[in-house]
matplotlib code that plots the C-alpha trace (Angstrom):
import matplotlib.pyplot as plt

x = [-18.2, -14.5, -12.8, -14.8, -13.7, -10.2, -10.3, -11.8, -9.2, -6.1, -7.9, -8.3, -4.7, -3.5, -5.3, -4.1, -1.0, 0.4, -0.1, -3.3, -7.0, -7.6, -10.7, -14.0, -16.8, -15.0, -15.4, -18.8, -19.7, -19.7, -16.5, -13.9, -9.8, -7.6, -3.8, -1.5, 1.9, 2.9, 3.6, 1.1, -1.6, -1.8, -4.7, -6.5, -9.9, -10.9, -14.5, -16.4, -14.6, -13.7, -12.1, -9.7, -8.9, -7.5, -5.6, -4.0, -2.9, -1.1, 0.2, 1.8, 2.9, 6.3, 7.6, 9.3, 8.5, 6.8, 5.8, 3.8, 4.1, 0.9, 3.0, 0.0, -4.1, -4.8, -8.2, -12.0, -15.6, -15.3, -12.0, -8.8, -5.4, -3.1, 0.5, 3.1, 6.3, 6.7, 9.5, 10.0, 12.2, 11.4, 10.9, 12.9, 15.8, 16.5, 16.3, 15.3, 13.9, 11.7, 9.4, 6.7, 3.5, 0.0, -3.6, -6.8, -10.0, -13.0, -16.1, -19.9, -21.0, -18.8, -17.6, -14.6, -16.7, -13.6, -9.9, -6.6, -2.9, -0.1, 3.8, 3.9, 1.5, 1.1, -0.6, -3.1, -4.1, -4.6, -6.6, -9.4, -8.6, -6.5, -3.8, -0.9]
y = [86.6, 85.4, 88.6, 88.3, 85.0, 85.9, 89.0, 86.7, 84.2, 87.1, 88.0, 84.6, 84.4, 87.8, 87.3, 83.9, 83.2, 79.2, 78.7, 81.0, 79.6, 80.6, 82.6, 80.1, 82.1, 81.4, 77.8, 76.1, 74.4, 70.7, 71.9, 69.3, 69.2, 66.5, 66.7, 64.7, 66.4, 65.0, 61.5, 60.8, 62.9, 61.6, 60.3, 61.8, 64.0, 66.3, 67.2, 70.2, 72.8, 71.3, 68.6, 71.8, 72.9, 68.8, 69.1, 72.1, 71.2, 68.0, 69.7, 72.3, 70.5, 69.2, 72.9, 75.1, 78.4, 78.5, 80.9, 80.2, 83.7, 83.7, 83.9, 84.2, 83.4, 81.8, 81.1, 82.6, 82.0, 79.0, 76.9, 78.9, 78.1, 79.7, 79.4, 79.7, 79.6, 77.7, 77.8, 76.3, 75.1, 71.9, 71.5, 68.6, 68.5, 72.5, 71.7, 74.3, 74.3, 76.4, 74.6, 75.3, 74.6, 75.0, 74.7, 73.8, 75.4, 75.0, 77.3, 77.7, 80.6, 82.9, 79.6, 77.6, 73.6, 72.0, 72.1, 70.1, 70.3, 69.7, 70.5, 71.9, 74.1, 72.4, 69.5, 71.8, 73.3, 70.1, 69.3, 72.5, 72.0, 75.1, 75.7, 77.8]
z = [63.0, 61.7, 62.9, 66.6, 66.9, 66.4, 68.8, 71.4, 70.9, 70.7, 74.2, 75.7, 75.5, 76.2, 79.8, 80.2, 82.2, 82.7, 86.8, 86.4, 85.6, 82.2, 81.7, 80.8, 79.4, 76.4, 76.3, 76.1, 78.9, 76.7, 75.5, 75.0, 74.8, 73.1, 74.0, 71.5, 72.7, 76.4, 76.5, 79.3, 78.0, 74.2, 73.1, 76.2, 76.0, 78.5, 78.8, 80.2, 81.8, 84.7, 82.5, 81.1, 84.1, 85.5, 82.2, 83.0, 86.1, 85.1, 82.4, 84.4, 87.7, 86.1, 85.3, 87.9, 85.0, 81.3, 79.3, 75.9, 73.8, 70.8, 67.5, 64.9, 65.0, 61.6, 60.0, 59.7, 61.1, 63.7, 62.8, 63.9, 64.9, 67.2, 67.0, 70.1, 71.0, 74.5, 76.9, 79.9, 82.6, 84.4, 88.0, 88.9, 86.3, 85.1, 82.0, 80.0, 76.4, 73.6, 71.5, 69.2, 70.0, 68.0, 69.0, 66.8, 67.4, 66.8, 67.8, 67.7, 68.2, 70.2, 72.3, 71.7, 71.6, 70.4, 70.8, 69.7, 70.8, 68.7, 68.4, 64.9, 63.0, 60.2, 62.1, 63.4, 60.0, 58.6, 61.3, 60.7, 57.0, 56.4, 54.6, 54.9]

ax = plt.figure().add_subplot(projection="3d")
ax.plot(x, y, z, "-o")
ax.set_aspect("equal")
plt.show()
């Protein structure tokens, strides 16, 4: 199953643009999403689907253009990470940046359950208790 789940993951994000509803037959409908990287979202959980889809879009109303490029899928069986570099320009101000960005995932089955933002990689190893 550890390979599956990382195709599935490579593919999730490979039809994925930022603007775009992301494609949810991959997450389990109970599925919920933790953001610790934007200063009004930390500490927040998202439940469900729906709840994805309301952190998306607050996430992505203050940029006028972002990309987020998958660098590396690390991991096996149901606890992955995926690494990215993000870059963006913001809507009011133009400023523009690149950041790293790195997501923890956790799946059952062949859904994602459980998933975890954070801004460096190492955070989201330690968080599915892999190591680089």
């Amino acid at each position: 199953m550890s390979q599956e789940n990382v195709e599935r993951l490579r593919a999730f994000w490979e039809r994925w643009t930022p603007g775009e509803p992301p494609d949810l037959s991959f997450l389990d409908p109970d599925f919920t999403y933790e953001d610790t990287i934007l200063p009004d979202h930390v500490g927040e959980t998202y439940r469900g689907q729906e709840g994805l889809l309301r952190a998306l879009d607050r996430w992505l109303e203050v940029w006028e253009e972002l990309t987020i490029d998958l660098d590396e899928i690390i991991g096996s069986g149901d606890r992955l990470v995926s690494v990215h570099t993000s870059r963006g320009k913001m809507r009011h101000t133009g400023i523009e940046f690149v950041s790293p960005l790195a997501y923890a995932w956790t799946l059952r089955g062949e859904r994602v359950v459980h998933l975890k933002s954070f801004l460096s990689k190492q955070e989201a190893l330690e968080a599915v208790g892999l190591r680089e």
